[in-house]
C-alpha positions in Angstrom: 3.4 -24.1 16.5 3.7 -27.2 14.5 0.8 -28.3 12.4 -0.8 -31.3 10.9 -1.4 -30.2 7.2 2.2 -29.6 6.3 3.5 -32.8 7.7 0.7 -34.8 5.8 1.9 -33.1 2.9 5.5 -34.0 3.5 4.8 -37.5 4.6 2.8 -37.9 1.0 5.1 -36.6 -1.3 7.6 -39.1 0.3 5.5 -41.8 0.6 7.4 -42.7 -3.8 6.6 -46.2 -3.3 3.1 -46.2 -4.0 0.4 -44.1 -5.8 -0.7 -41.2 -5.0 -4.3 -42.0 -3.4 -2.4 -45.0 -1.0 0.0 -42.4 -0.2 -2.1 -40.1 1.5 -4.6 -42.8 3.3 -0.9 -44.2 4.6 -0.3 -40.6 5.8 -3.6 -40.2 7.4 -3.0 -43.4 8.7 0.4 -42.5 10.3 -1.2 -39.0 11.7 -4.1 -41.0 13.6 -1.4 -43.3 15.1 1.3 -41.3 16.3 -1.1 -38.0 17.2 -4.4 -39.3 17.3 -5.4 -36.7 14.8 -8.1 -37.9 12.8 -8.5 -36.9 8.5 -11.1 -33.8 10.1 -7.9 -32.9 12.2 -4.8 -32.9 9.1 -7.3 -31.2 7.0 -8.5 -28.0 9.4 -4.6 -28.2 10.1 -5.2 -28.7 13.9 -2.2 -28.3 15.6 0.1 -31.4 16.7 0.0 -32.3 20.2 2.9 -30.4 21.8 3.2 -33.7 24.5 4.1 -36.4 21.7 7.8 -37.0 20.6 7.9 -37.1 17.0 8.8 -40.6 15.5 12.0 -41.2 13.4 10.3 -39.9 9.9 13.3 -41.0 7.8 13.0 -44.8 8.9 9.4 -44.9 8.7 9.7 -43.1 5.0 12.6 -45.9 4.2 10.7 -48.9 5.4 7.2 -47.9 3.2 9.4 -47.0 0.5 10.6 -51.0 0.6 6.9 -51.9 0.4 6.7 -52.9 4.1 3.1 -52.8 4.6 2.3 -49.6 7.1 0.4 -52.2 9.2 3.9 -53.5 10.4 5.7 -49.9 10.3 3.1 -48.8 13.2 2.2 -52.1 14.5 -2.0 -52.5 14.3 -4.8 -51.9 12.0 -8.1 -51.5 12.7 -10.8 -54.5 12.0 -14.8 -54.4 12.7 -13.8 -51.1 14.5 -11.5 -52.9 16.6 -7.6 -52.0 17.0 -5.5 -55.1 16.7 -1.6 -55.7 16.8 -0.2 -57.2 13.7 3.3 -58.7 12.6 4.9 -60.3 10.3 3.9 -63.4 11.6 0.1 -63.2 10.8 -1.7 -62.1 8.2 -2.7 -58.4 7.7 -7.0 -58.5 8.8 -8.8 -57.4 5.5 -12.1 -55.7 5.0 -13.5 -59.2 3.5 -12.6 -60.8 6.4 -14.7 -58.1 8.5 -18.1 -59.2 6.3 -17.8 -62.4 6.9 -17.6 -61.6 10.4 -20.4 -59.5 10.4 -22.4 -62.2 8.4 -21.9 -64.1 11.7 -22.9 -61.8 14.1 -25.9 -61.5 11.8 -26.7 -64.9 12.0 -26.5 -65.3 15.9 -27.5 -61.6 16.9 -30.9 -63.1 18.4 -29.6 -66.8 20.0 -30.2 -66.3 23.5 -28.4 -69.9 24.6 -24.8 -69.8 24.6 -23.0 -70.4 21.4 -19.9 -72.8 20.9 -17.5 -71.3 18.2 -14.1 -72.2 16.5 -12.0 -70.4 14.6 -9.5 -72.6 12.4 -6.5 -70.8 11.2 -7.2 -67.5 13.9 -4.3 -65.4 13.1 -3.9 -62.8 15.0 -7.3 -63.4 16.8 -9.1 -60.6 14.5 -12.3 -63.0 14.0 -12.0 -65.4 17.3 -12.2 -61.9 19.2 -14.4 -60.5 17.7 -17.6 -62.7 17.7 -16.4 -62.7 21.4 -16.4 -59.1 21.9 -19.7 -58.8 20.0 -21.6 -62.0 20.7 -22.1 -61.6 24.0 -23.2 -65.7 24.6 -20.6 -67.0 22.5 -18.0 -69.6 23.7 -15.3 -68.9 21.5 -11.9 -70.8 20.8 -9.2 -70.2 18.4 -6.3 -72.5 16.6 -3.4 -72.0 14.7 -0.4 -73.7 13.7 1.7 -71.3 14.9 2.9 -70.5 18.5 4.2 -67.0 17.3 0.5 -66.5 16.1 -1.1 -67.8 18.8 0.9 -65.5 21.1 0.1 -62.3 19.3 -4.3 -63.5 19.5 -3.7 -63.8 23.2 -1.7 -60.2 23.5 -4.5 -58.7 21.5 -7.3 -60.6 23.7 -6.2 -59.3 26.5 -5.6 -56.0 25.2 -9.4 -56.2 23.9 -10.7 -57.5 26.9 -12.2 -60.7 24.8 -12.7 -64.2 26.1 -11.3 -66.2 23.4 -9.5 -69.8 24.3 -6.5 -70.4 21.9 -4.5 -73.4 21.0 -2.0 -75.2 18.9 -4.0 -77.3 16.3 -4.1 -78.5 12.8 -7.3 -78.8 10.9 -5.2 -81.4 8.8 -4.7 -83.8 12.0 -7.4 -82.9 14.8 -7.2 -85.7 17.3 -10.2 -88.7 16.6 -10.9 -88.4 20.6 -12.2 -84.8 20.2 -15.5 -84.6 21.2 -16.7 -81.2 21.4 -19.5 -79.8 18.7 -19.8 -76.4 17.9 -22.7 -74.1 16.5 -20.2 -71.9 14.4 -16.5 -73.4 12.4 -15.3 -70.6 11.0 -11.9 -70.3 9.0 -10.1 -68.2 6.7 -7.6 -70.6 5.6 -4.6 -70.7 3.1 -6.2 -70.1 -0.3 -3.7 -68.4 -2.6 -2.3 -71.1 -5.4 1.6 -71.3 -5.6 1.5 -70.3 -9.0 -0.7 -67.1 -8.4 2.1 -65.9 -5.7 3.8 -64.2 -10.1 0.9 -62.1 -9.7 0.9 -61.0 -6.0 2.5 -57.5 -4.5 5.8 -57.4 -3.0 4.2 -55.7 0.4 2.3 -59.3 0.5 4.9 -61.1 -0.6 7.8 -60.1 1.1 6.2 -59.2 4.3 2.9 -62.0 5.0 3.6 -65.6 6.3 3.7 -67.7 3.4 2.7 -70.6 5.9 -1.0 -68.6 6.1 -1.3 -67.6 2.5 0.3 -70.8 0.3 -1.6 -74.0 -0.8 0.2 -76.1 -3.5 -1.4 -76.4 -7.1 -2.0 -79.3 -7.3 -4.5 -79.4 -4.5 -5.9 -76.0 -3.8 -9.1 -76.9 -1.4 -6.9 -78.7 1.2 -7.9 -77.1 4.0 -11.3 -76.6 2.6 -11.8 -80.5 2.4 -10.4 -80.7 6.2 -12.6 -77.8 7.2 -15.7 -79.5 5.6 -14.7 -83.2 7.1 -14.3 -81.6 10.6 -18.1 -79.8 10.6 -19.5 -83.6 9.3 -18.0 -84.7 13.4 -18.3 -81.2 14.9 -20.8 -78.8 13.6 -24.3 -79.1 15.3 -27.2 -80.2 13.6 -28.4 -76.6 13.5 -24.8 -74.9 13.0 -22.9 -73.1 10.4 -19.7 -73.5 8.5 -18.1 -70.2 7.1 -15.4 -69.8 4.9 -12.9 -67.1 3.3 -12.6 -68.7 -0.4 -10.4 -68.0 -3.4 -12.4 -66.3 -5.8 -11.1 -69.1 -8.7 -12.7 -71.4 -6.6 -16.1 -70.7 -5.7 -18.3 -73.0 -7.3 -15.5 -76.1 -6.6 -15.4 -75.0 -3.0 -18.9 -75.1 -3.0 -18.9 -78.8 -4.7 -16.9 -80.0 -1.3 -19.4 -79.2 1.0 -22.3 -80.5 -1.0 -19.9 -84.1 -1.6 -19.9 -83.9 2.5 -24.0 -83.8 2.9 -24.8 -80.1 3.2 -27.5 -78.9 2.3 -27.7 -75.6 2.3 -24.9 -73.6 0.5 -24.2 -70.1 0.1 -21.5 -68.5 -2.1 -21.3 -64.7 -1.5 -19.4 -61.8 -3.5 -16.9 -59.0 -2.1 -17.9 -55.3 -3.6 -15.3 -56.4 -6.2 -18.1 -58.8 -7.6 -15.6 -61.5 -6.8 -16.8 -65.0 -5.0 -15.1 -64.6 -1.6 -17.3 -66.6 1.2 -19.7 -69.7 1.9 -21.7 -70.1 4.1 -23.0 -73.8 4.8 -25.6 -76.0 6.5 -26.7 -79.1 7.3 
């Protein structure tokens, strides 16, 4: 009877694209979604499931191997313990992302009243969906600028059993007849500077949509400006603003909201040490 060990073995050795370490979590990774065998299970060598049809090894091997990112090979990833679908036409959720969402829930764990949130730039719905999955009296809606985006949030909503509202808008031209006000604007928007894009891998580069990654030199805090202009009509006089940041940026991101009357302005650091989020108030 077939086993896990060897296969993880064999998987990892031909995993040549990357180093060794990020070869092995990708063949964990791979074991957990085609077998449901967890690291516990490859490393005991627990038998594979005699009822699951092997996938096509080679062409799995050949698309890693051209720095696909294994997120897209098998199709999800996991965020705040969730299992999302993913494509080449959202960005890949990251574990930065997941404490700025857990900063939220935080924040609104004890609000008993219901709670109006957006989420500018949603993606794939990894943040709209889940503040709804986990704040139970949140109102939550989602935008993007891209249909394709909007109809992978919807796909994983559904799949997730999540509330979540989603619609085409830009946070560069939201209508002046919009009226609503939330409690939460939250957005992990474009940050990366053209001219960092030298610097970047080709798994991001090749693979990510430029559309949700890119902001021109010459005026990096775009969206951040927009963002901040959009709370100063919207946010609640007791809400919050949160932001995914460039960690170049911190204390000039910062600057925008304080130039737009808040008053209360938090810059916080990933494990890296890095500046990666704000959080700001009235």
């Amino acid at each position: 009877m077939a086993t896990a060990k060897p296969l993880y073995e064999r998987l990892s050795k031909n995993i040549t694209a990357y180093p060794p370490e990020e070869a092995r979590e990708m063949a964990f990774m791979m074991l957990d979604h085609y077998f449901g065998l967890r690291k516990t299970d490859v490393l005991t060598d627990k038998p594979l499931p005699p009822n699951r049809t092997e996938p096509d090894w080679f062409k799995i091997l050949e698309r890693l191997n051209r720095q696909e990112p294994i997120q897209h090979v098998i199709g999800t990833t996991i965020f705040c313990g969730l299992e999302f679908d993913v494509s080449p036409a959202v960005l890949i959720p990251r574990p930065e992302t997941e404490d700025l969402v857990r900063l939220i829930m935080h924040d609104f764990a004890d609000r008993t009243d219901t709670v109006p949130i957006v989420d500018i730039g949603t993606g794939s719905g990894c943040i709209a969906i889940t503040l709804a999955r986990f704040l139970p009296q949140s109102v939550v809606t989602g935008w993007d600028v891209s249909e394709e985006a909007l109809t992978l949030a919807r796909r994983n909503a559904r799949q997730l059993n999540a509330d979540v509202t989603f619609a085409i808008q830009d946070i560069l031209n939201v209508p002046t007849d919009l009226v609503s006000k939330f409690d939460c604007v939250v957005s992990n928007p474009p940050y990366v500077t053209r001219s960092e894009a030298a610097g970047m891998d080709r798994n991001v580069l090749d693979y990510e949509p430029g559309l949700a990654l890119f902001v021109e030199d010459n005026d990096p805090l775009v969206f951040y400006k927009a963002v901040a202009d959009f709370c100063v009509r919207h946010l609640t006089k007791d809400g919050a603003c949160y932001v995914e940041i460039n960690e170049r940026f911190g204390e000039a991101t910062r600057q925008v909201f304080a130039d737009r009357g808040f008053g209360n302005i938090q810059v916080y650091k990933d494990i890296h040490g890095k500046d990666r989020s704000i959080r700001a108030t009235f």
